[in-house]
C-alpha positions as CSV (number, residue, x, y, z in Angstrom):
1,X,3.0,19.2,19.3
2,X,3.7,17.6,16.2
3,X,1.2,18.5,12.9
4,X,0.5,15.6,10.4
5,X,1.7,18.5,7.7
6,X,5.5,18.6,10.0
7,X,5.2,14.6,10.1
8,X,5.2,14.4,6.5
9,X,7.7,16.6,5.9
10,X,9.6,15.1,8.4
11,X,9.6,11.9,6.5
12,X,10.2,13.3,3.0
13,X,13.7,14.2,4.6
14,X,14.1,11.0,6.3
15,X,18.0,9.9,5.6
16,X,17.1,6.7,7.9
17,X,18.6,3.9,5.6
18,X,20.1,6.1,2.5
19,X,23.5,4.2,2.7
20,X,21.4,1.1,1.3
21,X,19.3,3.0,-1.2
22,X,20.9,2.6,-4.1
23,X,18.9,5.9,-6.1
24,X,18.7,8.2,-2.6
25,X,16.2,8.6,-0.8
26,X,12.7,9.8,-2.1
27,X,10.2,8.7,0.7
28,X,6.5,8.3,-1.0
29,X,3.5,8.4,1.1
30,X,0.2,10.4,0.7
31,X,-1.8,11.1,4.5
32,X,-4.2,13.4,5.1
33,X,-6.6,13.4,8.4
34,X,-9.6,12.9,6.1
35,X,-8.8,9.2,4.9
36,X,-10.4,6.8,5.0
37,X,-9.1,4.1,2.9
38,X,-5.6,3.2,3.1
39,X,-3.2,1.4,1.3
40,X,-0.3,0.2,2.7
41,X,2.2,-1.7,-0.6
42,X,5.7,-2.6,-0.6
43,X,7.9,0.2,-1.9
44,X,8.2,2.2,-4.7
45,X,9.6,1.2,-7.9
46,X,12.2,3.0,-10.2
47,X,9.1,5.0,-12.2
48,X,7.4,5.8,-8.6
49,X,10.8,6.6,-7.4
50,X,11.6,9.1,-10.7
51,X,8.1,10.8,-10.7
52,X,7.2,10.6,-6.9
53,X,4.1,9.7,-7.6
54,X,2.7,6.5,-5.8
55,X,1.6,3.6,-7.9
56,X,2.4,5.8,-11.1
57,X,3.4,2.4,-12.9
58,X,1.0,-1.0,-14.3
59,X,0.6,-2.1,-11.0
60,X,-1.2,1.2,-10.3
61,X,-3.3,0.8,-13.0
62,X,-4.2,-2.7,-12.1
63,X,-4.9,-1.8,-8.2
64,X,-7.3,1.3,-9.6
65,X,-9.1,-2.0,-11.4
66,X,-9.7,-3.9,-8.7
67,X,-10.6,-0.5,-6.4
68,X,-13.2,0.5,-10.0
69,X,-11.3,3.9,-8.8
70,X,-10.3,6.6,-12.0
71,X,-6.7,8.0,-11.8
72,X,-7.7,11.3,-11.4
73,X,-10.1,10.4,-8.2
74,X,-7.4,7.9,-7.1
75,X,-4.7,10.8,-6.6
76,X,-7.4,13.7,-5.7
77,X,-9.2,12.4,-2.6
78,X,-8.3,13.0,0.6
79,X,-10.0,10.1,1.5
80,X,-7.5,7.8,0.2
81,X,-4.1,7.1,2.1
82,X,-0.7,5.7,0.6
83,X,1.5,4.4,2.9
84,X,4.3,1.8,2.0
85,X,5.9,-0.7,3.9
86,X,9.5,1.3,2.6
87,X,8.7,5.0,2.2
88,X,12.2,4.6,-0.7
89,X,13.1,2.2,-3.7
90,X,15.0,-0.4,-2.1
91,X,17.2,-1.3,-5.3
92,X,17.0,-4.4,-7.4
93,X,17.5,-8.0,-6.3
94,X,17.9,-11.4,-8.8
95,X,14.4,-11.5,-9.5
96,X,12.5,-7.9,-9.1
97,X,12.5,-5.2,-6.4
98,X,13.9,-5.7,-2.8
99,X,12.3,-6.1,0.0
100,X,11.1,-2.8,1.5
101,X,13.6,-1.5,4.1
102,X,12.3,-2.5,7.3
103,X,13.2,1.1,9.1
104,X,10.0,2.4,7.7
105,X,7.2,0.5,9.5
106,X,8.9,1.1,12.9
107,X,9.6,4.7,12.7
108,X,7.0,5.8,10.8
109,X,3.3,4.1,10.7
110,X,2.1,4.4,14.2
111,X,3.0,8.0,14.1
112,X,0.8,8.2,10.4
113,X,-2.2,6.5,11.8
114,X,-2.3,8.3,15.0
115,X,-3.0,11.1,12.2
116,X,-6.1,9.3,10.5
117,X,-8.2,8.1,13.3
118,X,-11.1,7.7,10.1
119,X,-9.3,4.6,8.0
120,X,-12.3,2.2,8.0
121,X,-10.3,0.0,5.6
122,X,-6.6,-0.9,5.4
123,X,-5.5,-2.6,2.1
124,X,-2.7,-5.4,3.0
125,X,-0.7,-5.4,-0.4
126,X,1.7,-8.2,-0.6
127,X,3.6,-10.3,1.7
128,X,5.6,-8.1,3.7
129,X,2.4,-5.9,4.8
130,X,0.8,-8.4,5.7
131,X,3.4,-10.4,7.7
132,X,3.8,-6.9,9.2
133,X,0.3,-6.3,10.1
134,X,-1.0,-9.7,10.8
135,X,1.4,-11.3,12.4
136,X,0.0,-14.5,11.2
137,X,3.4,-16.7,9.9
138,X,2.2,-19.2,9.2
139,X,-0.6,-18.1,7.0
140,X,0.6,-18.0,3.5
141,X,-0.7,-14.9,0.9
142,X,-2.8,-17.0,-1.0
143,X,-4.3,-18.3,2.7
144,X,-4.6,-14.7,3.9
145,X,-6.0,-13.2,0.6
146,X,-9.1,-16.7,0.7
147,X,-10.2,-15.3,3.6
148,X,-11.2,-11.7,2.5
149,X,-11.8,-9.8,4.0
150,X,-10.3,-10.9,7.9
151,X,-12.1,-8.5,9.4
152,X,-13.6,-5.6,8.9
153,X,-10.3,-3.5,9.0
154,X,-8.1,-5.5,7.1
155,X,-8.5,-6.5,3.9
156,X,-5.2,-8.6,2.5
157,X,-4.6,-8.7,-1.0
158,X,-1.7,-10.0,-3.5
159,X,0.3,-7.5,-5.8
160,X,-1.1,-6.0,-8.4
161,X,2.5,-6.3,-10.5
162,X,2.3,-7.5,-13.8
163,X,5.1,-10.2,-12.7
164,X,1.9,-11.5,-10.3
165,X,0.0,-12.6,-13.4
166,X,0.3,-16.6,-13.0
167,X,-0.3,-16.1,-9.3
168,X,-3.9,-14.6,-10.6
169,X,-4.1,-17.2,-13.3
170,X,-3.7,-20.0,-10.5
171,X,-6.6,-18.6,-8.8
172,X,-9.3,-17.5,-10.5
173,X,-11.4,-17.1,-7.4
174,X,-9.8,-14.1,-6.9
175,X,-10.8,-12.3,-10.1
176,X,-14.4,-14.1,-9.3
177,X,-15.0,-13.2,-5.8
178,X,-11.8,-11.1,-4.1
179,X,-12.5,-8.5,-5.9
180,X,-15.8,-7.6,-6.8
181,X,-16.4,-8.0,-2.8
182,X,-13.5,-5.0,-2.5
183,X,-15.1,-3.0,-5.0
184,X,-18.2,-2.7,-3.4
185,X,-16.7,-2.4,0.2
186,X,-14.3,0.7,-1.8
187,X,-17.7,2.3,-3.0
188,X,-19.6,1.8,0.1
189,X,-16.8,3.5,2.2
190,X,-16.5,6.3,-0.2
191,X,-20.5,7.0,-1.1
192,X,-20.7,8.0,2.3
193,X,-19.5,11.5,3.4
């Protein structure tokens, strides 16, 4: 029977899409049978790529804001989960990052979760989690992230990128309400033991 410890490093040798990875592959993801809260992004960029070190860039430092969650707490506790939609850097496109490889989610969240049967929240980062999670088309972001959280599971949220800022300054209800709603639901989750 498969361990969560032979899963992971299963996936850190994953080889699954590395013709289209333009730096290699470098698979990111941080599971441990103790979480939690998990936070399922995009993909790495080039600095998370280079240090291997999830959300090690200003969008990391912006998504510890919103959580009220230090750096050094945000990479100790077991309690927290990180796992992207694509595990690898997908490469640049006209106007950012990629789109996270679509091979990940298929071939590797299910297997993840069945590991962490505590998650009592899931963080929808972005777009393509979200399309991926909710299945909801039709909804836009903006749409999904108004109606925080869905349920009690999911809680959908925009990027925290620095290239989101106009997208935040378009709607200050997020700043307003969004957020200090997630902060509490973050402390609630982890106060208890």
């Amino acid at each position: 029977m498969e361990s969560l410890c032979n899963l992971l490093s299963d996936i850190r040798a994953c080889t699954a899409c590395a013709e289209h990875l333009p730096l290699g592959p470098r698979p990111v993801v941080v599971a441990d049978t103790a979480a939690k809260i998990l936070i399922i992004g995009q993909a790495p960029g080039t600095r998370v790529h280079q240090t291997g070190i999830p959300w090690n860039d200003p969008s990391g430092d912006r998504l510890r804001e919103w959580l009220a969650i230090d750096r050094a707490q945000f990479y100790a506790d077991p309690r927290l989960a990180i796992m992207p939609m694509g595990f690898c850097y997908p490469g640049k496109g006209k106007s950012g990052d990629l789109p996270p490889r679509k091979e990940c989610a298929p071939l590797w969240h299910a297997r993840l979760l069945a590991y962490m049967p505590n998650i009592e929240l899931i963080l929808l980062i972005g777009q393509y989690a979200q399309g991926y999670y909710l299945r909801d088309s039709f909804k836009t972001l903006t749409e999904r992230v108004a109606q925080h959280p869905l349920n009690d599971r999911f809680f959908p949220l925009p990027h925290p990128s620095p290239r989101n800022q106009l997208w935040l300054k378009r709607n200050p209800w997020f700043d307003a309400e969004v957020v200090p709603r997630l902060k509490a639901r973050v402390q609630t989750i982890l106060e208890c033991k």
